[in-house]
C-alpha positions as CSV (number, residue, x, y, z in Angstrom):
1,X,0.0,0.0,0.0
2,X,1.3,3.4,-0.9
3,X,0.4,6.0,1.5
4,X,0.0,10.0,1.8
5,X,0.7,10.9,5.5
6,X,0.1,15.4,6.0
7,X,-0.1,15.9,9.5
8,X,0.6,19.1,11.7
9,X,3.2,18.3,13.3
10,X,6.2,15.9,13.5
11,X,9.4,14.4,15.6
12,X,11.6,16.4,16.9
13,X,8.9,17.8,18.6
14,X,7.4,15.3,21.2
15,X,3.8,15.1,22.2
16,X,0.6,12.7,21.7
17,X,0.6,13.5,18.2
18,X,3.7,13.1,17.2
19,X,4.5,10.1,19.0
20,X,1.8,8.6,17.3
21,X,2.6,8.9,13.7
22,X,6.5,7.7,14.4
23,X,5.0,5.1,15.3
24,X,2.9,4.4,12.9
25,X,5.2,4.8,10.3
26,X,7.5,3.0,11.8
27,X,5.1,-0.3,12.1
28,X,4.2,0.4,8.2
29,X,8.4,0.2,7.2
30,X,8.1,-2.7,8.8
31,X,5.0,-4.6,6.9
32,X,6.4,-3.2,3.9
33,X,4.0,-0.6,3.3
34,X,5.4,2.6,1.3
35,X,4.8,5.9,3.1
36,X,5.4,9.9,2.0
37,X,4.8,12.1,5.4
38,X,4.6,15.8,5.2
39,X,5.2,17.9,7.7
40,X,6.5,21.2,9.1
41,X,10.4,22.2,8.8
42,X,11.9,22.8,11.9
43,X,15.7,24.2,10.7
44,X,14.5,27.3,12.3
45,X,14.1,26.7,15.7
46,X,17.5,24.2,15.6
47,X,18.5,25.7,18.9
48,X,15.5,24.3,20.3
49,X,16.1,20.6,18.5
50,X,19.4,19.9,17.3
51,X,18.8,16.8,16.2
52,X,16.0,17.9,13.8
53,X,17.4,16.0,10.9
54,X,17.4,12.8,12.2
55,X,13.7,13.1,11.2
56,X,13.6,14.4,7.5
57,X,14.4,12.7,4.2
58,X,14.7,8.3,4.5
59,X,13.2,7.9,7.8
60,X,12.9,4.0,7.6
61,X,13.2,2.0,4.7
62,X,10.3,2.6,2.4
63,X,9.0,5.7,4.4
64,X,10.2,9.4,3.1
65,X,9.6,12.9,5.2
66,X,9.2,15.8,3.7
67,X,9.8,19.6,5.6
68,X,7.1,22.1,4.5
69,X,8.1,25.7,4.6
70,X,7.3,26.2,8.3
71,X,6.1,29.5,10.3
72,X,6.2,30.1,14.4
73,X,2.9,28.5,15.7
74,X,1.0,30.7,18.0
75,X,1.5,30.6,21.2
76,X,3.9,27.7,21.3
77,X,7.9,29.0,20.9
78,X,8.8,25.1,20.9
79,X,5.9,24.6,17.6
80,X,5.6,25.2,14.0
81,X,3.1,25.4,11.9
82,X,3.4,25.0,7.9
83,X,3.0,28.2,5.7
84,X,-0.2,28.7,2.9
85,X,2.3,28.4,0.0
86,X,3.5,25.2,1.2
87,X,0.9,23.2,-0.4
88,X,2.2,23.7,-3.6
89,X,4.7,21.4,-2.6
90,X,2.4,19.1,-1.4
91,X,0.5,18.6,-4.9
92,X,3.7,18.5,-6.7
93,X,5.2,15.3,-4.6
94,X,1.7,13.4,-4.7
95,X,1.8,13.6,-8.3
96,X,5.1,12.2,-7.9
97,X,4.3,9.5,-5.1
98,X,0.3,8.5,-6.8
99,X,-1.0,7.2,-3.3
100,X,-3.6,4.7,-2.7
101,X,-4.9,6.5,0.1
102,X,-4.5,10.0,1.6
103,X,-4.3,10.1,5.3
104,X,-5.0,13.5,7.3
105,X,-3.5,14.3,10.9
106,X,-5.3,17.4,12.6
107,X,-7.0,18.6,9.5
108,X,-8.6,21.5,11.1
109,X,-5.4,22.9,12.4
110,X,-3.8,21.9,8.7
111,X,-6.7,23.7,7.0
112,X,-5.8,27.0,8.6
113,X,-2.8,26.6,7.7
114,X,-3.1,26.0,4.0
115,X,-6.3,28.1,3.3
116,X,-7.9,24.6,2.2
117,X,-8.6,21.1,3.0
118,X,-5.5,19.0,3.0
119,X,-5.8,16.5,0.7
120,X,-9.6,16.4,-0.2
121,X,-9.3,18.0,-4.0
122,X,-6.4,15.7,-4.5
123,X,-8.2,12.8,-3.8
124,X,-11.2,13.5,-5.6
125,X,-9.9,14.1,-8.7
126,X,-7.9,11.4,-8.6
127,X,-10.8,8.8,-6.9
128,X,-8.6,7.9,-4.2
129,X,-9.9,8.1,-0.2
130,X,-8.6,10.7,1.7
131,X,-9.4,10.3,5.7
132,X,-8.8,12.4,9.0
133,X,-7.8,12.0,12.5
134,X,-9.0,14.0,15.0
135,X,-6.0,14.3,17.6
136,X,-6.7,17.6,19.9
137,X,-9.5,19.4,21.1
138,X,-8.5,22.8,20.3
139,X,-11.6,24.5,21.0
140,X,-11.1,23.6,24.3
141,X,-7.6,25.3,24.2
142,X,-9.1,28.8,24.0
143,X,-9.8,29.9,27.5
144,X,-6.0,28.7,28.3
145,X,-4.0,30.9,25.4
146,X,-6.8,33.5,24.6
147,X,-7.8,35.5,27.7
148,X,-11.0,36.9,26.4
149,X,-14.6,37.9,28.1
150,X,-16.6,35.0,28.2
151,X,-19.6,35.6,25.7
152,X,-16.6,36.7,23.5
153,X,-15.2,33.2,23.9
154,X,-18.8,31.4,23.8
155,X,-19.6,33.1,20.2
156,X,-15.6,31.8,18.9
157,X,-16.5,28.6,20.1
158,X,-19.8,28.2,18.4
159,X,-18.3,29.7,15.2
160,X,-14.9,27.0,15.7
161,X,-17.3,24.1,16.5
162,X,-19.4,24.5,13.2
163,X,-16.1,25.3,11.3
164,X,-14.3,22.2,12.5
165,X,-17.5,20.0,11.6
166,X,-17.6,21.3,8.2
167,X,-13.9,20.5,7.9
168,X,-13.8,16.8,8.9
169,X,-17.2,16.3,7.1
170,X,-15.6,17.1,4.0
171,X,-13.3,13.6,4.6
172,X,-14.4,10.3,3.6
173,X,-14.0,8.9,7.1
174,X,-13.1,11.2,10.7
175,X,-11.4,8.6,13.1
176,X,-10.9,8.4,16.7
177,X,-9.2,6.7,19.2
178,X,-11.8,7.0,22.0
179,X,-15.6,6.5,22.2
180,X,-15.9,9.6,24.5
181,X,-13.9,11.7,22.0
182,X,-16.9,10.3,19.3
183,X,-19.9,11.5,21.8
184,X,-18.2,14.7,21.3
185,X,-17.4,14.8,18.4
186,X,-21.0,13.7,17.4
187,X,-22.9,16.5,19.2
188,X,-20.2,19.1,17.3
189,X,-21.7,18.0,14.0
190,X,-19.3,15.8,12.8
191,X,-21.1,13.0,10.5
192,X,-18.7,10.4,8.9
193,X,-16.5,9.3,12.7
194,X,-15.1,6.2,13.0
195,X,-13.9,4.8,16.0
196,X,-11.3,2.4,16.5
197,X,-8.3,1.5,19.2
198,X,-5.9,3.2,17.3
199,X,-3.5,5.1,19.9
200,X,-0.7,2.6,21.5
201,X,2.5,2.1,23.1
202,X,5.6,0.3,22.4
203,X,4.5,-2.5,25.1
204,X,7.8,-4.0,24.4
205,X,10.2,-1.7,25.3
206,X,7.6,-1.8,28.4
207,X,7.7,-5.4,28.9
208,X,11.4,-5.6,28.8
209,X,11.8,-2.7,30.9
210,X,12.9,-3.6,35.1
211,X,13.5,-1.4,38.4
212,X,16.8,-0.7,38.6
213,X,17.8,0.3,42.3
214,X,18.8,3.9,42.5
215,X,17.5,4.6,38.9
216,X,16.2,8.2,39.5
217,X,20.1,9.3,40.5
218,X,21.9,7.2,38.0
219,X,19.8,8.2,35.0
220,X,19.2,11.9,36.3
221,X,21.5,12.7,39.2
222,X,18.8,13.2,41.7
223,X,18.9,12.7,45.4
224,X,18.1,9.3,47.1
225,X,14.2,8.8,46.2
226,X,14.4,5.1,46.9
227,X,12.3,5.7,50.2
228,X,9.6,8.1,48.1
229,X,6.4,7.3,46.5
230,X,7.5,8.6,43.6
231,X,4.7,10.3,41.2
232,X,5.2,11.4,37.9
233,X,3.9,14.1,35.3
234,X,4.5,13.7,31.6
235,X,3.9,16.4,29.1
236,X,3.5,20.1,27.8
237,X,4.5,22.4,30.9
238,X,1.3,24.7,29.6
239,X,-1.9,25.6,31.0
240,X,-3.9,23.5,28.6
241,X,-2.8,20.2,30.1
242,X,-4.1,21.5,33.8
243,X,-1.7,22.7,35.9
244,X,-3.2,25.9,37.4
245,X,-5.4,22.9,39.0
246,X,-2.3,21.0,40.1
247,X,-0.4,23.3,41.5
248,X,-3.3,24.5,43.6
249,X,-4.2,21.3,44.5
250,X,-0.7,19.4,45.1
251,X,0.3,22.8,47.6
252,X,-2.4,21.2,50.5
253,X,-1.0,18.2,51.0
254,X,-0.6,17.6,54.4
255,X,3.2,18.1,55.4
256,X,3.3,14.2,56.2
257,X,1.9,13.1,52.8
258,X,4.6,15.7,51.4
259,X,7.6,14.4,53.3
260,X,6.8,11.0,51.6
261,X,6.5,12.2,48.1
262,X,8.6,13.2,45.0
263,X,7.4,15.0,42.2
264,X,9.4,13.9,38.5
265,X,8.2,16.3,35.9
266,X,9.2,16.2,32.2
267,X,8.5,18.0,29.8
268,X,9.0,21.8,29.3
269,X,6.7,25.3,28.6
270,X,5.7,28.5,29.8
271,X,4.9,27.3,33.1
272,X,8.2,25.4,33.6
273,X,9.4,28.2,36.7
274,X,6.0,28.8,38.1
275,X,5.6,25.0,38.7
276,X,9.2,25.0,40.2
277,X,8.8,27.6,42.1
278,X,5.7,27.2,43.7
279,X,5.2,23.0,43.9
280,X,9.2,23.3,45.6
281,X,7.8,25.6,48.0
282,X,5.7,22.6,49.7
283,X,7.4,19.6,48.5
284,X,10.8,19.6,48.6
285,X,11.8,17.1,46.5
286,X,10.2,18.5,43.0
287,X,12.3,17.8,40.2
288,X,12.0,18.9,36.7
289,X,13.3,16.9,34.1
290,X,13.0,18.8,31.4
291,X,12.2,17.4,27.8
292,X,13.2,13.5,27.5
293,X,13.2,11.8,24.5
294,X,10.5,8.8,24.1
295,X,12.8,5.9,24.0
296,X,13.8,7.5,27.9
297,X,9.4,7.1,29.0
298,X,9.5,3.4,29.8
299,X,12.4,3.5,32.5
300,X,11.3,6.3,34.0
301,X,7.6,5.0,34.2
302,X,8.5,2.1,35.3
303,X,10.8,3.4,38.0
304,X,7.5,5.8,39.5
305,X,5.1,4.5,41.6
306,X,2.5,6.7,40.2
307,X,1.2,8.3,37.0
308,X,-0.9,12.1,37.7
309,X,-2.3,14.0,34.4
310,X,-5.0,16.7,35.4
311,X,-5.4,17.5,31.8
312,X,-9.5,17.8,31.0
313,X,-9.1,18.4,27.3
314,X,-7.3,14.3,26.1
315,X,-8.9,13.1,23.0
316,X,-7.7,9.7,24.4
317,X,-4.2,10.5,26.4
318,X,-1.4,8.6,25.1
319,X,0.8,9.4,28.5
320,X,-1.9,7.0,30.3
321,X,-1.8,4.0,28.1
322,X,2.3,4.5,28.6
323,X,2.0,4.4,32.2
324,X,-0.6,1.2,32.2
325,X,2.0,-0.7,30.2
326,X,4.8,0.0,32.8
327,X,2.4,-1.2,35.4
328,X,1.6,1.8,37.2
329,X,-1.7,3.1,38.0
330,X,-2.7,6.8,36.7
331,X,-5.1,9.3,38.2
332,X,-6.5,11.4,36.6
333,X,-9.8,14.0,36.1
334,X,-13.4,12.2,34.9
335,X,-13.2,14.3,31.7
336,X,-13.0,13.7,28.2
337,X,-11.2,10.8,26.7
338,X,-8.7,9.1,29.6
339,X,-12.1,7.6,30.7
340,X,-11.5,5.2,28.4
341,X,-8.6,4.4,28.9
342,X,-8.6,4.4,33.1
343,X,-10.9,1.5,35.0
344,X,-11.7,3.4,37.6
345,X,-10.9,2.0,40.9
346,X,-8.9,-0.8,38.8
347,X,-6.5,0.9,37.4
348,X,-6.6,3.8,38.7
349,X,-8.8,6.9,40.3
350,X,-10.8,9.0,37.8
351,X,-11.6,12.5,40.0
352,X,-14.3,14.8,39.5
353,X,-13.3,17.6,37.4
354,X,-12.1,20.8,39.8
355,X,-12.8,19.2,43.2
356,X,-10.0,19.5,44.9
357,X,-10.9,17.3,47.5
358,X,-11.9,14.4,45.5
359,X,-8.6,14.4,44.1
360,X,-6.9,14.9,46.9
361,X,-8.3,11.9,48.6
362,X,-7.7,9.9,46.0
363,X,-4.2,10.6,45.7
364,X,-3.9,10.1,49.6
365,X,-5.0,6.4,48.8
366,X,-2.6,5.8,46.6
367,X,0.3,7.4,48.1
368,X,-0.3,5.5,51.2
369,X,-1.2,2.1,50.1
370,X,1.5,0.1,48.1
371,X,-0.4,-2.9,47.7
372,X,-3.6,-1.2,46.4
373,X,-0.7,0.7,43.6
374,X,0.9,-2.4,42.7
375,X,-2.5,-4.4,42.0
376,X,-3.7,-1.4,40.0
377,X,-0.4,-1.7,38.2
378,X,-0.7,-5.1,37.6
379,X,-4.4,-5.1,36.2
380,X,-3.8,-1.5,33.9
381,X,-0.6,-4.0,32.2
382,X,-2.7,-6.9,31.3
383,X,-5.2,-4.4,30.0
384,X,-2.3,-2.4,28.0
385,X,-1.7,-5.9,25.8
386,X,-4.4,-4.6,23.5
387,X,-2.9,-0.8,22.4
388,X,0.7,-1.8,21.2
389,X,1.7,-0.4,18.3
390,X,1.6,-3.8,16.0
391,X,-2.3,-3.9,17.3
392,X,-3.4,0.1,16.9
393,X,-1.7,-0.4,14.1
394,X,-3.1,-3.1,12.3
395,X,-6.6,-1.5,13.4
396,X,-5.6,1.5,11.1
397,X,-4.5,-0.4,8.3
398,X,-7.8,-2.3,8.3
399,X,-9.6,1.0,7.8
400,X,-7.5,1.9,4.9
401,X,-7.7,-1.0,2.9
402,X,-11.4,-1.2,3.8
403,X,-11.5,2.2,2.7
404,X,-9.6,1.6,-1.0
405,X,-12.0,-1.6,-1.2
406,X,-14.7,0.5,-1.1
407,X,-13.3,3.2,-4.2
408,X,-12.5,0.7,-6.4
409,X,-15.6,-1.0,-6.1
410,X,-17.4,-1.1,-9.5
């Protein structure tokens, strides 16, 4: 199968999105499928990723990337975004590549972009399917990066929720990778979603991975944390993923659940010195990690006792399936689509949204009891079998072929 990959954004940057199609990719060099990815250039912000080329041109045997023209994405120094002209580029190289199928990441964010709909003319005029993904709820993002009166906000959201739907409409299929994500979805106006299991983890690397005695100050010259319950936070150090909750919330723990914990953060943003300043203020043993590559997630998941994510806006939550697979139970906030992906009271807690004292409790629990952490563990990595990266990924290849089954039907 020859495939057209345009997504928004690409390795060296590292979130949920990104860390999806490498692996994707990845799995389709591997079954022999033939892949051209576009995404945005990054030469410009080399200071920020030095090793940006290790992700352009011959990525894996059989799978090309090519850098669009790129432009600084708002709000996000450590982002980019590729420019209107850049599509151009685009045509040209399908003509070239003649795909089977065109696959779309983040088509609303790609549509802005270009000034039109990724992919869509392409395909039609060349009766091929072109398909999106809905990754990120970005309507949700506005309150956090646009600090506007609130009937201001409400009207942008109604206009961005009808925009967005006629976007992904315009595709042959929208997919998903949670069923919440599609109740969502589905009262937005958004008529052709499939959902499938299609976000996973290298359960592998998981598998393989062991405690190593010490790890924290071998692998990142910490202290001691051997006697800490050790709880970790994975991701964007911005206000979308929750932390004006967090830091509110983590600053009342009593000063004898403190004295137990350690806080391991990675990741980096705007609020990388507010959370330092004010989380090290009542529990002294906060580190910040900084930005680790994802071959470094397993160890250090496995090597926590504990996975936190107060992020209400996950499609699905990648960070939470990672942390199931090491064997570590997750809590997070009843919202949006980690409540697929947490059992609560098996797994993990789910809290209610904002309550402080919901999640506070809960996170009491856990700290305390090592038994109740290490069964949730154990029943979140039998679960985790199903989302590796050969299974999510199978699942997506089913769609397309079911997909070009379907075009070249007589």
């Amino acid at each position: 199968m020859k495939i057209a990959i345009i997504c928004s954004s690409f390795f060296p940057v590292i979130d949920g999105v990104t860390i999806a199609v490498f692996n994707r990719v990845k799995q389709l060099s591997e079954l022999g499928h033939q892949v051209l990815l576009f995404c945005p250039d990054y030469k410009v912000i080399a200071h920020i990723y030095p090793n940006w080329q290790d992700y352009t041109g011959e990525l894996f045997n059989r799978v090309n990337v090519i850098n669009l023209p790129s432009t600084k994405s708002i709000a996000l120094e450590f982002e980019r975004d590729v420019t209107i002209k850049s599509y151009s580029i685009v045509l040209q190289e399908l003509d070239k590549f003649k795909p089977d199928i065109i696959h779309v990441d983040e088509a609303e964010r790609l549509s802005f972009c270009f000034l039109k709909l990724p992919g869509v003319k392409y395909a039609k005029e060349h009766n091929i399917s072109c398909i999106s993904w809905f990754h990120t709820n970005y309507i949700d993002y506005l309150e956090d990066y646009f600090k506007l009166p609130l009937g201001i906000n409400k009207i942008i959201e109604q206009a961005l929720g009808w925009t967005f739907a006629k976007i992904y409409n315009s595709y042959d299929l929208t997919l998903v990778s949670s069923l919440e994500t599609f109740k969502n979805l589905k009262k937005l106006g958004i008529k052709n979603l499939h959902y499938s299991e299609l976000l996973g983890c290298d359960f592998d690397a998981f598998s393989k991975q062991k405690k190593h005695h010490n790890f924290f100050t071998k692998q990142y010259s910490l202290p001691n944390l051997e006697n800490k319950v050790k709880l970790v936070f994975i991701g964007r150090l911005t206000p979308d993923k929750g932390w004006n909750f967090a830091l509110r919330s983590l600053t009342k723990l009593s000063p004898n659940i403190s004295s137990k914990i350690a806080l391991v953060i990675a990741g980096d943003g705007t609020l990388k010195e507010e959370i330092d300043t004010t989380l090290k203020s009542s529990i002294a043993d906060t580190y910040l990690l900084g930005r680790i590559s994802p071959q470094s997630i397993p160890a250090l998941l496995k090597n926590s006792d504990l996975f936190i994510t107060n992020s209400e806006k996950e499609t699905r939550g990648l960070t939470v399936i990672e942390a199931a697979a090491a064997g570590i139970p997750a809590i997070a906030p009843r919202a949006r689509g980690v409540i697929d992906t947490i059992d609560d009271g098996e797994t993990g807690f789910l809290y209610q949204p904002q309550n402080q004292a919901d999640f506070i409790a809960k996170l009491e629990l856990l700290i305390n009891n090592k038994s109740l952490r290490d069964s949730m563990g154990e029943k979140a990595k039998k679960i985790a079998v199903k989302w590796s990266w050969q299974q999510t990924t199978s699942n997506l290849i089913e769609i397309w072929s079911q997909e070009i089954r379907e075009q070249n039907a007589p």
